[in-house]
C-alpha positions in Angstrom: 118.3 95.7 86.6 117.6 98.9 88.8 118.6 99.9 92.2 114.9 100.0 94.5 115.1 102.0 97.8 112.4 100.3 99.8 110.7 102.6 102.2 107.7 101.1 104.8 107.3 101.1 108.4 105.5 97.8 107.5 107.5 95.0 107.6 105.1 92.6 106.3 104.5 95.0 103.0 108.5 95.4 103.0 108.8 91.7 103.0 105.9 91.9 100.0 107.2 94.0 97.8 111.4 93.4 98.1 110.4 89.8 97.5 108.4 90.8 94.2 111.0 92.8 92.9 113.9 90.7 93.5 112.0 88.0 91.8 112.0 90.5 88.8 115.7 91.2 89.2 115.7 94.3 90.8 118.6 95.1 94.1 116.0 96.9 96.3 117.8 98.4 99.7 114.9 98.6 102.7 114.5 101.6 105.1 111.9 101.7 107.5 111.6 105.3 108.4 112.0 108.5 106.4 115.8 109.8 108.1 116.5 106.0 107.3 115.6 106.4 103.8 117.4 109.9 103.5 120.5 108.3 104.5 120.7 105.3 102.4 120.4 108.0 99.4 123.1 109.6 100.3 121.2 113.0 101.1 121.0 113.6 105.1 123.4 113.1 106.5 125.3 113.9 103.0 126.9 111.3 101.4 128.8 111.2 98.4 129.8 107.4 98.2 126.5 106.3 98.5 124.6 105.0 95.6 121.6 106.8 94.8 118.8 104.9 93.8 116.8 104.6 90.6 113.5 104.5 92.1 112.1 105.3 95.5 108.7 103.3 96.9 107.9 105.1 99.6 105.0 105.1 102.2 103.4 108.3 103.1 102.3 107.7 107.3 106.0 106.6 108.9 107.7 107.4 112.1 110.3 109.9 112.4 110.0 111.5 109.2 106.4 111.2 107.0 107.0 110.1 103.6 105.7 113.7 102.2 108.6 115.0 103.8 111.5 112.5 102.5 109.8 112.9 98.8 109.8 117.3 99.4 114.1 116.8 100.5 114.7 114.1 97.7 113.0 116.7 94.7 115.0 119.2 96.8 118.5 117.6 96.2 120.5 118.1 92.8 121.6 114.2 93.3 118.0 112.5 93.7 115.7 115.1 92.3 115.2 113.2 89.1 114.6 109.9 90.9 111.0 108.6 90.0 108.9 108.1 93.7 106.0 106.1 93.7 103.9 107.2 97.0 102.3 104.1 99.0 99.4 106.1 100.9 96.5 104.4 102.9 95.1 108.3 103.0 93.6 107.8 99.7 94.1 110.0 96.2 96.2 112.4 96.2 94.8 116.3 96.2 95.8 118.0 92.9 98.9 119.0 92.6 100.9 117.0 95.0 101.6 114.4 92.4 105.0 114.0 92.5 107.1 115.7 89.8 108.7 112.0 88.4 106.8 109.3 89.7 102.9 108.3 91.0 100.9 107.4 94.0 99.2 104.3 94.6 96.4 103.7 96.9 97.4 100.6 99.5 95.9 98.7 99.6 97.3 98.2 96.4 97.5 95.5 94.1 101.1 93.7 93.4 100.6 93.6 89.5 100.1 97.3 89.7 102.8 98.1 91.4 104.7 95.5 89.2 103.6 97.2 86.3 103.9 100.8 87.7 107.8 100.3 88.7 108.5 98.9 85.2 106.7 102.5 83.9 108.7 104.5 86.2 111.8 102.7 85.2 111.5 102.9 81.3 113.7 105.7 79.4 112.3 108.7 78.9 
């Protein structure tokens, strides 16, 4: 079905989710950092073999590089900018405005039919 890049300092919650999605058919690719994540996209350091995904679940509180941050430099880059991101965040809604241009936030912790149902949202034709 879709490529999912995976992003969590939590293992547990990666182990959660990449076992929930592969159970719906989904190839979902882990990172555990944001300069991980970057990477695997293809965006720092620049790739242009790698396969960009065609959603991003990203936490926003990670080592090395804050989730905020990865989700500003994917929107930034002509290769990932239309990717949708759905923002794990334990800091709780959003302000307005920082929704995310294609995508949504959802409040951990979160409930794994929502985030079931939210991928299959994010990954429907527009």
């Amino acid at each position: 079905m879709a490529r999912v890049l995976l992003v969590d300092d939590e293992r547990d919650v990666v182990t959660l989710i990449k076992f929930m999605l592969e159970k719906d058919g989904h190839m979902v690719v882990c990172a555990y950092d944001g300069a991980e994540a970057l990477a695997k996209a293809g965006v720092e350091p620049r790739d242009e073999t790698a396969v960009v995904p065609d959603l991003v679940i990203l936490d926003v509180m990670m080592p090395v590089m804050d989730g905020e941050s990865v989700r500003a430099r994917l929107e930034e880059d002509e290769r990932t900018r239309a990717v949708p991101v759905i923002v794990l965040t334990a800091k709780g809604a959003p302000p307005p405005g920082a929704e995310p241009a294609r995508g949504a936030y959802l409040e951990k912790p979160f409930d794994p039919k929502a985030l079931r149902d939210l991928v299959a949202a994010q990954l429907r034709p527009r």
